[in-house]
N, C-alpha and C positions, 0 to 999 in steps of 0.2 A: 487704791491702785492695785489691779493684780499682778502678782510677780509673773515675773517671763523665766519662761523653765524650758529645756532645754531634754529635757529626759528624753532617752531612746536613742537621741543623736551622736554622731559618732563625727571626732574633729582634730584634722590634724594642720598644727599650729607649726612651721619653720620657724628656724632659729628664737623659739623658744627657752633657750637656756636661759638667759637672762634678760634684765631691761623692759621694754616696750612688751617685746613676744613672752615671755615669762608673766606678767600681768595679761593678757591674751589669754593662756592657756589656763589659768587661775580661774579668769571670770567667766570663760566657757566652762569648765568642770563646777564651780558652783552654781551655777545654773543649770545642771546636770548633765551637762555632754560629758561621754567617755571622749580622752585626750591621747592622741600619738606627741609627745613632746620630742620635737626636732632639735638637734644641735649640734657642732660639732665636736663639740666641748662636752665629753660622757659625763665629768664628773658633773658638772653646773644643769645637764639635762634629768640625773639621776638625782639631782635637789629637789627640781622641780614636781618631777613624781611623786618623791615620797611627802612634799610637802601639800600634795594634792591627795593623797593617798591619805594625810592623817588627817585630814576635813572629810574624810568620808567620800571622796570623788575615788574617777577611775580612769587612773593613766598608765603609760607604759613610754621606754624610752627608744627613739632610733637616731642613732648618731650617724648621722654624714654630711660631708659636707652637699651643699644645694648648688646646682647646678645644670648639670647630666640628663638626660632621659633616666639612668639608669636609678639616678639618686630618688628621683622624684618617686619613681615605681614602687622603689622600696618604702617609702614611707608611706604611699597608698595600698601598697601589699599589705602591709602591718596592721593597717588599720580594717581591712578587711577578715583578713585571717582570724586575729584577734578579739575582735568584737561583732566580727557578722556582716559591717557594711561603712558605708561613709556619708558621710550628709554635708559637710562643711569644710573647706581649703580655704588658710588663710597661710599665707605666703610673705610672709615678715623677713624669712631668711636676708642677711645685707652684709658687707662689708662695707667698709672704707679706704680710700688712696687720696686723700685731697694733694692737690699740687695747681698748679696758676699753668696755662695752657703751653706756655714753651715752656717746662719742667717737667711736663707729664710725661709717660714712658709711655710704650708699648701696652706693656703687660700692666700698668696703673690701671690702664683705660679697661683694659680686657677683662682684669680679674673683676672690676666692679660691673661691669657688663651681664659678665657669664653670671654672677650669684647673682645680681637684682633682675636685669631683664630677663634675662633666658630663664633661671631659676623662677620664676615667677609663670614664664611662657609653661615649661616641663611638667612645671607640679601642677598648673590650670588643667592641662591637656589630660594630663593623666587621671584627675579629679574627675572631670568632665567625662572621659568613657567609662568609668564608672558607676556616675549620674545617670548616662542613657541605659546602660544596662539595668539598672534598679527600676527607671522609669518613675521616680518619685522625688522628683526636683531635686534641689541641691543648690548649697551658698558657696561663692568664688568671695573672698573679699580679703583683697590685691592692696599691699600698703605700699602708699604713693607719700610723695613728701612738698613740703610747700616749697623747696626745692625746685623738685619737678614743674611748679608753676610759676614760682617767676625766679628761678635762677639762683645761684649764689657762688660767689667769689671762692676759688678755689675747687670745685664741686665739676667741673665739666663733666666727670662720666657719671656720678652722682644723680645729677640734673638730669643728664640727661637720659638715664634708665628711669627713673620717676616718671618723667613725664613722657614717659613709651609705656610705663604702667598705665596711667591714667587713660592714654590711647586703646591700652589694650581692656580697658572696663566700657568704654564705650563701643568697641566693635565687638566682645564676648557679649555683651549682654543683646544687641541685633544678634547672633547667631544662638543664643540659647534659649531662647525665650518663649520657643515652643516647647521645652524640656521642662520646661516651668523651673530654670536655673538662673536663681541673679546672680550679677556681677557687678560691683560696686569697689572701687576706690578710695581706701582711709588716708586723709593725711592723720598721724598724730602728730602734734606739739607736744612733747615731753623731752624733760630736762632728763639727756642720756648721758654717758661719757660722749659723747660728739659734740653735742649742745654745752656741757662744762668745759671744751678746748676753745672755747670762745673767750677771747681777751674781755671783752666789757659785761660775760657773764659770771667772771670771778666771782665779784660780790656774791653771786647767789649759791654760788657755790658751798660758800661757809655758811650759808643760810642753813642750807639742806644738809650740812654735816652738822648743825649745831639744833637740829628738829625744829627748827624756825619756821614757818609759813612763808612762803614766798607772796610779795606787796602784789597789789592789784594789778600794779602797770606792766606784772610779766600775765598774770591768773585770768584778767578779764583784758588789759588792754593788747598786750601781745597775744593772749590765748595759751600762753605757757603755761603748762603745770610739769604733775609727775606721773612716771608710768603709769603708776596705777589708778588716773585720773582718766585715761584714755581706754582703758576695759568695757566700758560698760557700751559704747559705742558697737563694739566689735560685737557685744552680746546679744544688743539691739538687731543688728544687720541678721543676724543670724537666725533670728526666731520668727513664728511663724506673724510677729506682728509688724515685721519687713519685707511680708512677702510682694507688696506690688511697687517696691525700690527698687529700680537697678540702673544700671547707667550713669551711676555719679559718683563724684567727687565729695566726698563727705569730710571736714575736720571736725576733731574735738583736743581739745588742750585746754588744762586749769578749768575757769568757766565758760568758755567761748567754744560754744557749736556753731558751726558753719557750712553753708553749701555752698560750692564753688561755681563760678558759673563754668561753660563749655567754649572753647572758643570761637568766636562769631565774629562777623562783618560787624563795624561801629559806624562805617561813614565810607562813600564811594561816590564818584565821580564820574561822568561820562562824557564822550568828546567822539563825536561823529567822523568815522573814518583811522578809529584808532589813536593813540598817541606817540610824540617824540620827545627823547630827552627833554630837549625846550621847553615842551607843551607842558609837561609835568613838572618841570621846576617852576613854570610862571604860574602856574594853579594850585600847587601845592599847599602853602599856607593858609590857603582860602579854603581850602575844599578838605583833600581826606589827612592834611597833616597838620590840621588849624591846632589839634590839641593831640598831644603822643601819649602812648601806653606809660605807665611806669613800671619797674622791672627793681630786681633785687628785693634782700628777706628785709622789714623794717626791722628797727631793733628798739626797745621799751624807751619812753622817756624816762629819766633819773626824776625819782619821786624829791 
């Protein structure tokens, strides 16, 4: 199997400091991309470097927060300046505010807004006229959450900037595609601090404090694993042997790879001269509401 190498390419990873994006920037620099490691967080960005730095990779740090037209500039400046050009935007940047829908606030809703969707819209954008300028393709690869697809309790602005990411990989990749620019959507499964605030993932918790191996029923049957379970994914997308990928929904977590489908018509009905309340309630169960969607994250069974 030949290794996938990354040499010459130039790749700036959000919210990068730790977790999920920290594993990101890891397995694109040893694969040899030069790394702009994003975060807001200088000292945990400045880890990350030097810990790529002593593997023989090449990174550099830019701290700010994600969000802004201006932030995104910046991290795409850096990486231009610095190493000559850009090839690859991955857009991990994220925060959290979980709250149940009358609790939410204002600014809950916003600030998770601004860093997932917008932050994500900013730094594409800016990626992107870079890409035309070089005239020499370039990876968009937007992390989306299984969240974003079927929903999760507590999560309203969560969800729902996820799943305007996933929106936003299938209309970039129609409008790049003459650039020779994919755009593709990762959910990862990995066990972060958000995934350990989960009451029935305790148990696993002490697993992975105690270097245990997390059971099958999170690794193969939920798709759970660890950060750095989900790297290689991103490394995949990025290299020249994902060049005619774009437009999807891609998971990886523990051992379960997954493509997601898009969403489509499953069942329709038709009724000459249009429909009324009535009409739709008496056909209903027969026709497009004989069997419903299911929604929400499952969660493992207990081995």
């Amino acid at each position: 199997m030949t290794a996938i190498q990354l040499d010459g390419k130039v790749a700036v990873v959000t919210g990068s400091g730790r977790g999920v994006g920290r594993e990101i920037a890891k397995g694109l620099a040893r694969a040899g991309a030069a790394v702009v490691v994003n975060d807001v967080d200088k000292a945990a960005a400045e880890e990350v470097v030097a810990t790529i730095q002593a593997e023989g990779g090449q990174a550099l740090a830019e701290v700010v927060a994600i969000g802004s037209s201006q932030a995104a500039q910046r991290c795409v400046d850096r990486a231009v300046q610095e190493f000559g050009r850009l090839d690859i935007m991955c857009t991990n940047a994220g925060i959290l505010r979980d709250k149940v829908l009358w609790n939410m606030s204002d600014d809950d809703f916003d600030a998770v807004i601004d860093t997932h969707l917008r932050g994500t819209f900013t730094c594409a954008r800016a990626a992107v006229r870079v890409f035309r300028e070089q005239n020499d393709g370039g990876r968009l690869l937007l992390v989306s959450s299984i969240a974003g697809q079927r929903g999760n309790f507590g999560q309203t602005n969560y969800a729902a900037a996820k799943a305007g990411i996933a929106a936003f990989a299938r209309t970039w990749a129609i409008e790049c595609a003459r650039m020779g620019v994919t755009v593709n959507a990762v959910l990862p499964m990995a066990f972060t601090q958000m995934v350990a605030t989960i009451p029935s993932m305790a148990p696993y918790v002490d697993m992975i404090a105690q270097g245990k191996p997390l059971p099958s029923s999170l690794r193969s049957g939920m798709g759970l694993g660890l950060p750095e379970d989900v790297a290689p994914l991103f490394v995949f997308l990025a290299s020249d042997a994902a060049q005619e990928i774009t437009g999807q929904c891609i998971g990886l977590g523990g051992d379960k790879l997954t493509l997601w489908s898009h969403p489509q018509e499953i069942r329709s009905a038709y009724r000459s001269g249009g429909w009324t309340a009535e009409s739709i309630a008496e056909a209903w169960k027969s026709s497009v509401g004989q069997q419903l969607e299911t929604y929400g994250i499952p969660m493992p069974a207990d081995e």
